[in-house]
Each structure stands twice: as C-alpha cells, then as structure tokens.
MARTIVEX-906108 format. One record per residue (C-alpha): residue number from 1; y, z, x. Coordinates in Angstrom, 1 decimal, always signed. Example, Ala and Ser with C-alpha at 12.3 -4.5 7.8 and 13.67 -1.06 7.14 Angstrom:
// residues 2
[torti 1,[-4.5,+7.8,+12.3]]
[torti 2,[-1.1,+7.1,+13.7]]
This chain:
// residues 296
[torti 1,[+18.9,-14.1,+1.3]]
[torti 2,[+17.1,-11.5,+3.9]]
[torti 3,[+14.6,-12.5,+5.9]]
[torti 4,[+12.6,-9.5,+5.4]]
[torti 5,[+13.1,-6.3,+3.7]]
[torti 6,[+11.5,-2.9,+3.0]]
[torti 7,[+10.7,-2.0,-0.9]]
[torti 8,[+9.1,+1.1,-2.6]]
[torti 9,[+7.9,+1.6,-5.9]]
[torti 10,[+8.3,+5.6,-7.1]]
[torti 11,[+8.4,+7.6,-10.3]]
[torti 12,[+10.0,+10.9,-10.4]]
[torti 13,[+6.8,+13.0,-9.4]]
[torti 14,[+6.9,+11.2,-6.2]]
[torti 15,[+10.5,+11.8,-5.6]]
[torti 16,[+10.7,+14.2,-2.7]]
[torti 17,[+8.2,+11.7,-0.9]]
[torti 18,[+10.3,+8.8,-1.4]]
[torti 19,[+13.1,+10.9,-0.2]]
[torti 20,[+11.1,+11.5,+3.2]]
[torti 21,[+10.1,+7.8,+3.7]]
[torti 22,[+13.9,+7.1,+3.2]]
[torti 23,[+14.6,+9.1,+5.6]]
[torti 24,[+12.3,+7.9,+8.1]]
[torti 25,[+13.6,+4.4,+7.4]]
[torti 26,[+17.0,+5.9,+8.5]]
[torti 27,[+15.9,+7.4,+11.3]]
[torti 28,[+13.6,+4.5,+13.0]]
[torti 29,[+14.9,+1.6,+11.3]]
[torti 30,[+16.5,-0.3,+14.9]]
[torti 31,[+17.5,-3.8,+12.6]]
[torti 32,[+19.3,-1.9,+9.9]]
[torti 33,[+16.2,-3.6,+7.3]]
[torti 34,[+17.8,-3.0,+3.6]]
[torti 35,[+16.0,-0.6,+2.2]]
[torti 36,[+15.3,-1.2,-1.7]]
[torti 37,[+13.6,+1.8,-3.9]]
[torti 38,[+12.4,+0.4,-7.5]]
[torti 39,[+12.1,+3.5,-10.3]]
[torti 40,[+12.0,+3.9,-14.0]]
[torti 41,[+15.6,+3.8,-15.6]]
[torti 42,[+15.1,+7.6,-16.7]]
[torti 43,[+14.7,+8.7,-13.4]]
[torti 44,[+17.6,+6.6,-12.0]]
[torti 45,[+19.8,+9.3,-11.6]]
[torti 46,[+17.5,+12.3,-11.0]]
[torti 47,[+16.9,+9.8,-7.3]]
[torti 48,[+20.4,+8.8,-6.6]]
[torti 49,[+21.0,+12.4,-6.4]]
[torti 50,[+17.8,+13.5,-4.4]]
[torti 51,[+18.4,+10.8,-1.7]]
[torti 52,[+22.1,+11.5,-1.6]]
[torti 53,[+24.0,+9.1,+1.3]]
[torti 54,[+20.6,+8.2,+2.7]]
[torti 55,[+21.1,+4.2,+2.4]]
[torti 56,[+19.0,+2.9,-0.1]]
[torti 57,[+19.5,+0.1,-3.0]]
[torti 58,[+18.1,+1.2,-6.1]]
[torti 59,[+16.5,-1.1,-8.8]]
[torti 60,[+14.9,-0.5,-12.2]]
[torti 61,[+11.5,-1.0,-12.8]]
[torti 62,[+12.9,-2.8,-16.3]]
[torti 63,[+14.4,-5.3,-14.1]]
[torti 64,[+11.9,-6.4,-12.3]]
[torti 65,[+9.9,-6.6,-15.4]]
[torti 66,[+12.2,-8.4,-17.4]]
[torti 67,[+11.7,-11.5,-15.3]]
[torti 68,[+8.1,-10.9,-16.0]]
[torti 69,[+9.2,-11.5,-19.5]]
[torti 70,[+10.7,-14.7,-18.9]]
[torti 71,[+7.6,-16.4,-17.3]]
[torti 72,[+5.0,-14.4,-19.1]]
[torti 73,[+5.7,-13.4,-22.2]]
[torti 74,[+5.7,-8.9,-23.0]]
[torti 75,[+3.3,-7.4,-21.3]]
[torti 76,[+0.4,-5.9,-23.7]]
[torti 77,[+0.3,-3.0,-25.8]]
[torti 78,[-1.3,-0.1,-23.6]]
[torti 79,[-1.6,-1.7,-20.4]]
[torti 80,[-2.7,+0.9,-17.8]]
[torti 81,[+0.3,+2.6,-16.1]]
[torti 82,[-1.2,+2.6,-12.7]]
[torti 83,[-1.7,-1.2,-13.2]]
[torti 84,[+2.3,-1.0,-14.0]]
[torti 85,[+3.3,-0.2,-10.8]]
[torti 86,[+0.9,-2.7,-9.0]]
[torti 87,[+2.8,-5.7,-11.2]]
[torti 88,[+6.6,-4.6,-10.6]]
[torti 89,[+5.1,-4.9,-6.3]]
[torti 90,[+3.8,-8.4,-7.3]]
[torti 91,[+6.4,-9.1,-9.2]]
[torti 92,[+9.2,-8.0,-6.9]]
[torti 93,[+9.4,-11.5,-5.7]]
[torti 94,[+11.1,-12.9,-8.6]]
[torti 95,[+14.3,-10.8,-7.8]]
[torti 96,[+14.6,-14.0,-5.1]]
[torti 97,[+16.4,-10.9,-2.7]]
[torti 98,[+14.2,-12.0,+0.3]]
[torti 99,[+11.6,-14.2,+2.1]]
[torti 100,[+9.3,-11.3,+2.6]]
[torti 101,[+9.0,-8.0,+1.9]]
[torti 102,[+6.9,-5.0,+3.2]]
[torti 103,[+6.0,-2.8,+0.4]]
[torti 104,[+5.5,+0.9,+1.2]]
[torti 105,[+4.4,+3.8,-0.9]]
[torti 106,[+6.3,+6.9,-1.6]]
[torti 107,[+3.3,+9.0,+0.3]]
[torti 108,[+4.6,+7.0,+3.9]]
[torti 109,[+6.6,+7.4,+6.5]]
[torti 110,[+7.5,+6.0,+10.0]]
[torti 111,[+7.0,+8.0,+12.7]]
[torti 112,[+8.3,+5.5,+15.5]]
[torti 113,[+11.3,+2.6,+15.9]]
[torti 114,[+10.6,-0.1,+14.4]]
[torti 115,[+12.3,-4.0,+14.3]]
[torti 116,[+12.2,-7.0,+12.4]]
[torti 117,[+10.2,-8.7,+14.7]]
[torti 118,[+7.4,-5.9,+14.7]]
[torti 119,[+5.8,-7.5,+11.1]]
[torti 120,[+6.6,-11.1,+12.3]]
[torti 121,[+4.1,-13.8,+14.6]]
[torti 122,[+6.8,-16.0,+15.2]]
[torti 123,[+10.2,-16.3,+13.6]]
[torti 124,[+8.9,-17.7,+10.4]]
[torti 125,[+5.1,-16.3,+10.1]]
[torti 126,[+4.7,-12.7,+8.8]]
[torti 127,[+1.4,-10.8,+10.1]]
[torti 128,[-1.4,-10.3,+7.2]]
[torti 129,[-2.9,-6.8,+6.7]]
[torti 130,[-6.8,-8.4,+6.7]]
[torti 131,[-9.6,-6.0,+8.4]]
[torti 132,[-13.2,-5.2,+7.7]]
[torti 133,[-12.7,-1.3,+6.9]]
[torti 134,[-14.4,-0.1,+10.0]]
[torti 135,[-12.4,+3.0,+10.1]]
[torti 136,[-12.9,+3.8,+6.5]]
[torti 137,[-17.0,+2.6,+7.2]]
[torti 138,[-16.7,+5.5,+9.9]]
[torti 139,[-15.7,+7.6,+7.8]]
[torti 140,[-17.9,+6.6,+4.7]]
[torti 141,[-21.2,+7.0,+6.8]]
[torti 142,[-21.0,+10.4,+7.6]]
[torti 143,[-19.5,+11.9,+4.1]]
[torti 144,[-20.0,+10.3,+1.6]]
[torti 145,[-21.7,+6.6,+1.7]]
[torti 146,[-20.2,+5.5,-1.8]]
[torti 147,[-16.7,+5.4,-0.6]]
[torti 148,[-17.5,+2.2,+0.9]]
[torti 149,[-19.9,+1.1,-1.8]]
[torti 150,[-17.0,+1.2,-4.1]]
[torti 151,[-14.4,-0.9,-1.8]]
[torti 152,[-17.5,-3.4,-1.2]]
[torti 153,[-18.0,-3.9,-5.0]]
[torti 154,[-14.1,-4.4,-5.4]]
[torti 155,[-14.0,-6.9,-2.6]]
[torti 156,[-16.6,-8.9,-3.3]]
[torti 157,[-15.7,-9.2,-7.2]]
[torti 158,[-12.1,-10.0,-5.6]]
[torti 159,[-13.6,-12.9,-3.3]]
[torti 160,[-14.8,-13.9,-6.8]]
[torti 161,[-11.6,-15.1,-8.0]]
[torti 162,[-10.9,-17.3,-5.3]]
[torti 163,[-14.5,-18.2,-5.2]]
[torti 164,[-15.0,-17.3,-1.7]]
[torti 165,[-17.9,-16.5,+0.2]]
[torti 166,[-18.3,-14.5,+3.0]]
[torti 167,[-17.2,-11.3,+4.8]]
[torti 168,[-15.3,-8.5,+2.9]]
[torti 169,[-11.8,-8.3,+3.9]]
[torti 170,[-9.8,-5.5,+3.2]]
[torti 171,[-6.3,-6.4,+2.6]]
[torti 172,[-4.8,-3.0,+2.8]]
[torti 173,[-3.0,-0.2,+3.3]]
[torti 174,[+0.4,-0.2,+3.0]]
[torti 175,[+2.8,-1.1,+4.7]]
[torti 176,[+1.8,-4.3,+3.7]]
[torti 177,[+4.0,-7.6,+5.1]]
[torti 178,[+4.3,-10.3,+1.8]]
[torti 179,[+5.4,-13.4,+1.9]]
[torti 180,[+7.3,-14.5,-1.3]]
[torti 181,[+6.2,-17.9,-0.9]]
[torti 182,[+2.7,-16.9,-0.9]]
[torti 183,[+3.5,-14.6,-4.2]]
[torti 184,[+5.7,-17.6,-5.8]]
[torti 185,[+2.6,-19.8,-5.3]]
[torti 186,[+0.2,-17.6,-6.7]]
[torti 187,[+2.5,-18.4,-10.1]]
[torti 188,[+3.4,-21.8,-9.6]]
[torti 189,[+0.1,-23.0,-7.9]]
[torti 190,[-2.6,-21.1,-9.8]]
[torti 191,[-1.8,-19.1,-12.0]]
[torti 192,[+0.8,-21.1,-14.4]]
[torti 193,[-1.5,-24.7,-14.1]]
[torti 194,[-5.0,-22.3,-15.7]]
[torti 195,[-3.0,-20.9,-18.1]]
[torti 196,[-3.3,-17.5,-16.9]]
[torti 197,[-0.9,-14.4,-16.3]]
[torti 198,[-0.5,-11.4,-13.8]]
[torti 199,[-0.9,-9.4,-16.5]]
[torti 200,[-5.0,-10.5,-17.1]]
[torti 201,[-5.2,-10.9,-13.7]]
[torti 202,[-4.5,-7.8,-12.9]]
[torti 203,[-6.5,-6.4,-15.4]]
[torti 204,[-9.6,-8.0,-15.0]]
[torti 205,[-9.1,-7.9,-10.9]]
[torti 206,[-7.6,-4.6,-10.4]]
[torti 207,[-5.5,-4.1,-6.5]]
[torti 208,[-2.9,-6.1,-6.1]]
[torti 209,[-3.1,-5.7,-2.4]]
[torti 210,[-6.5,-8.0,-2.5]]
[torti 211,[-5.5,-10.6,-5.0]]
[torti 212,[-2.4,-11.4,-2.6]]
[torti 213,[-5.0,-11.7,+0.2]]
[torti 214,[-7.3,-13.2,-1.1]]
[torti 215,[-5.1,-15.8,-2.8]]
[torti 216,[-3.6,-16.4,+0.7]]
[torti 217,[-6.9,-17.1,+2.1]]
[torti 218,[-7.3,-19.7,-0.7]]
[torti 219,[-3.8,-21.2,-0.5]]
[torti 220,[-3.1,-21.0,+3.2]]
[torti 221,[+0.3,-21.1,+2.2]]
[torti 222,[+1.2,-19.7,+5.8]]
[torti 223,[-1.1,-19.8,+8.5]]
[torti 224,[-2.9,-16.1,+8.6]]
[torti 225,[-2.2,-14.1,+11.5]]
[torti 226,[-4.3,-10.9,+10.6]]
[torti 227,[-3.6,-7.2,+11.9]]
[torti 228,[-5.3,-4.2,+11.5]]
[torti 229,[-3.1,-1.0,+9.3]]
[torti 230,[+0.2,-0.7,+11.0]]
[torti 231,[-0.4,+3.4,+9.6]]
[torti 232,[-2.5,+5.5,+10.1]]
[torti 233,[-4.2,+6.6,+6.2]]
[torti 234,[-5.6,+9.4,+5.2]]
[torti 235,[-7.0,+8.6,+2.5]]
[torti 236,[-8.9,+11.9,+1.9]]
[torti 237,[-8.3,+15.7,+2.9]]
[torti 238,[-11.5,+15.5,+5.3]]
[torti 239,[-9.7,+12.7,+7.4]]
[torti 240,[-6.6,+14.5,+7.9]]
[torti 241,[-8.7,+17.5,+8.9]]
[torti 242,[-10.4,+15.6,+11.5]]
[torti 243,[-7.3,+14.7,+12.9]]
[torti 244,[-6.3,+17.8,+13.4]]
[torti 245,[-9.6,+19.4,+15.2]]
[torti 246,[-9.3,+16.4,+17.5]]
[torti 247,[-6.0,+17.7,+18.1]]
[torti 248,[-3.7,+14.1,+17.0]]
[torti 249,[-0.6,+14.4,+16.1]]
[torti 250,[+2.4,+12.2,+15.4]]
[torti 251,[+2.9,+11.9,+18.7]]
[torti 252,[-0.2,+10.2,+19.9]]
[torti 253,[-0.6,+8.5,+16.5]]
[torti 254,[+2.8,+6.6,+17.5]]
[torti 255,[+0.6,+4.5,+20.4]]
[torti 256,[-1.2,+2.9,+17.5]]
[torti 257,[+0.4,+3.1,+14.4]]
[torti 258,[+4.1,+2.8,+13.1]]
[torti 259,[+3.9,+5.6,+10.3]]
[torti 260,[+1.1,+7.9,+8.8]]
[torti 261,[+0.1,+7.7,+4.9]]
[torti 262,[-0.6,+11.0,+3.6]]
[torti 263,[-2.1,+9.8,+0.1]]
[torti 264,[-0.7,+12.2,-2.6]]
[torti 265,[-4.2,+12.0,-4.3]]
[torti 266,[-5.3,+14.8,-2.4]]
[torti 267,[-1.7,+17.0,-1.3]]
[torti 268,[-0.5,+17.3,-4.1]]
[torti 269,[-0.8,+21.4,-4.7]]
[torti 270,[-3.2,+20.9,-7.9]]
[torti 271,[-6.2,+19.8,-6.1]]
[torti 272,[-9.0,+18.5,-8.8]]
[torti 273,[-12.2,+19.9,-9.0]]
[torti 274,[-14.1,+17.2,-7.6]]
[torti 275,[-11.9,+17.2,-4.3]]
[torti 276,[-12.2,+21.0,-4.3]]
[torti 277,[-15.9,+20.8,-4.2]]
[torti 278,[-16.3,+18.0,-1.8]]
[torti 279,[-13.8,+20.1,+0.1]]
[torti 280,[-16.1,+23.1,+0.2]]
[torti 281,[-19.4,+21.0,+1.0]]
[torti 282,[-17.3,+19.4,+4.3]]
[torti 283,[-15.9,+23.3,+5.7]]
[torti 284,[-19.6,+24.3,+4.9]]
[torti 285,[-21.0,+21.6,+7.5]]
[torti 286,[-18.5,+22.0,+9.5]]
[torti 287,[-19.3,+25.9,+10.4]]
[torti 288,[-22.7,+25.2,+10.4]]
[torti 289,[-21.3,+23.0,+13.7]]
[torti 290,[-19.3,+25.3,+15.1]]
[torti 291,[-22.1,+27.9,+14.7]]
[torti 292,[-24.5,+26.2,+16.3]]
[torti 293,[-22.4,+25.2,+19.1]]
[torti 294,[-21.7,+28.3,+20.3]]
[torti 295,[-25.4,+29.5,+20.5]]
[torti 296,[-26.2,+26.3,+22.5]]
C-alpha cells in the first residue's frame, strides 16, 4: 500500500485540464507519487487517449461507487451531480490503495518540484489544510462582502455537525492532504454507530472538504498540524486580474505556493451573465483608478 498518492476526480468537459495537471505532475513530481485520475466509464477512453503516455492510473467513478454500495446501500434517486463528485473524493478511501491521498481538481496544476515529504509533519503525520480565509476576507471586503457571508454561513452550519464552537475554519482549497484513517473513522466511528450515510450527510452538509475537517477536529484521529493553501486560487476573474496588474506570475507565485487553481467557473469561454456583469462593474472601478491617478 502507498504511503501517499495524488487523485483527481474529472468528467469529460474538464478533460484538457486534467491533461495539464497530469502533466505538471510529470514534470515536478521528484518521488515518482502515482498519479490516479477517477472518470465516468463513458469517458474512459475519450481520456486514455487525451493523456496519451503521460503516467496516470485510471479508475471508474462506478468503482469507487460500488463500494459505496456495499456499506451504504444505492445512492438516491436524483442525488445532485455536483454532490456526486464530492462522494467518489470521500469515498476514494475504500479503494484501500493508500494511507493518504491529496485530492486535486482538474482546474490545478503545479508549478514547482514537489516531494513526498512536502504534505508530511513527520513521517506518519500529513499537514491539514485549516485557515481563517483571510485572503479570500481580503478579497471579499473590497468587492463584494457576501462572498464571505456565504463561506461564514457554510462554516458555521458545518461546525454544527460536530457541534463545535468557535472560530470558522476553512478547510480548503485543493490540494488537500487526507488521511484515510481519518476518512475510515468518519464511517466506522460516527457515521455507521448513528445510523447515518455519506449520502445524507452530504446532502444536508454540503463540501466535503469541511466535513473532513471538521470531523478531524472532532476525532483527533491524527494530531492536526494546520497549513495555509499550498496553491494559489483564483477563485474569481477579479483575482486573477489583480494578479496580473501587480505583475505575479508563476514565477514568484512558486516562493509561496506549489501550483495555481484557475477555477473553471469563471474560464471557461461561456462566461454567465452574472460574472459578465460583476466583470463590467470591477473594469469600471478600476479606470475610474487609473483616471484619477494620473491627474493626481
């Protein structure tokens, strides 16, 4: 069994992307970490063809699922498909490939080496993602101050679960560093003794990334060693636009960060209407800057 591994969930619109990570993984990966790449069955092929002899193991979605038939039962008539792909990442566990795992999203890459021992405290204790958003606060306070409204509502309904009090921990973004003990307790420990499934508890608590942390906080199933993002996210087209006018590039976001999430909410070339118009409003404030700057 591995020690640690690298795993990406993808569907066929995000194939290109997950060719791209791939091939970052190639290109940085020092320790030779196996690479696995879940997709649906139908797109099996459609990927083994687009990441060519880029080493990769695939795996279906159905069969990681399946063992979420064994201990669960079928999952529910029109379950939400983004919820989908946020079981088969808790779920991945039960495939019993590795100790840990760090899950990535089709929309990263690495943009430095990397080694095993980067996502580990010692040679048994994996770093936790857990940080108070400050970036994202930042970011919130002068655009748009429900951004982090919405993340504070989510956490703190989250921290209801456990029934924990206190500061709101953000848990994300990938790449995230799991422990599969942590994710085989959440089963055998809490979930399985109440009666409950991953299925309602997903549901009802919706972002996988929070109910592993806050169940770890609950559990302390391995000590917590807490990290802040190991990439740098843009989660919106206004971030990544900053960037830019400050003049960062992969290059000096390498000091800080191992990889950069461009989230595919916002680059993919249909851009909705609401982004579109939040788009306009930021350009708009942003020339009014510039304009007065240069009559200063």
């Amino acid at each position: 069994m591995e020690k640690l591994i690298l795993f990406c969930k993808s569907y066929d619109k995000d194939m290109y992307r997950a060719r791209r990570m791939a091939e970052s993984v190639q290109r940085f990966n020092l320790d030779n970490i196996p690479l696995y790449l879940s997709v649906p069955l139908k797109d099996l092929d459609g990927f083994k063809k687009t990441l060519g002899d880029i080493p990769c193991h695939f795996i279906t979605d159905e069969t990681i699922l399946e063992k979420s038939y064994l201990a669960y039962g079928k999952i529910p008539k029109l379950y939400p498909s983004h919820l989908m792909q946020q079981l088969i990442k808790l779920e991945f566990w039960r495939m019993n490939l590795c100790n840990n795992y760090v899950w990535l999203d089709s929309d990263s890459y690495f943009i430095k080496p990397f080694k095993i021992t980067d996502f580990f405290y010692d040679e048994d204790t994996p770093y936790t993602i857990c940080h108070e958003s400050k970036e994202l606060r930042q970011f919130s306070s002068r655009h748009n101050k429900e951004i982090i409204e919405k993340f504070e509502n989510l956490a703190k309904k989250m921290q209801g679960l456990f029934n924990r009090s206190g500061p709101c921990y953000n848990f994300g973004y990938p790449a995230l560093i799991w422990s599969c003990r942590v994710l085989k307790g959440l089963y055998e420990d809490y979930l399985k003794p109440n009666n409950k499934t991953i299925y309602e508890i997903l549901y009802k608590y919706p972002c996988e990334m929070q109910i592993y942390g806050e169940f770890l906080l609950h559990s302390q199933l391995i000590p917590v060693i807490p990290i802040e993002p190991m990439f740098k996210v843009f989660h919106y087209a206004e971030q990544f636009f900053e960037s830019q006018m400050k003049g960062e590039s992969e290059f000096s976001l390498s000091k800080n960060y191992f990889g950069i999430v461009m989230q595919s909410n916002w680059t993919t070339i249909k851009v909705k209407k609401k982004t579109r118009t939040r788009l306009k409003i930021f350009f708009r404030k942003l020339f009014r800057q510039l304009h007065l700057l240069r009559f200063d």
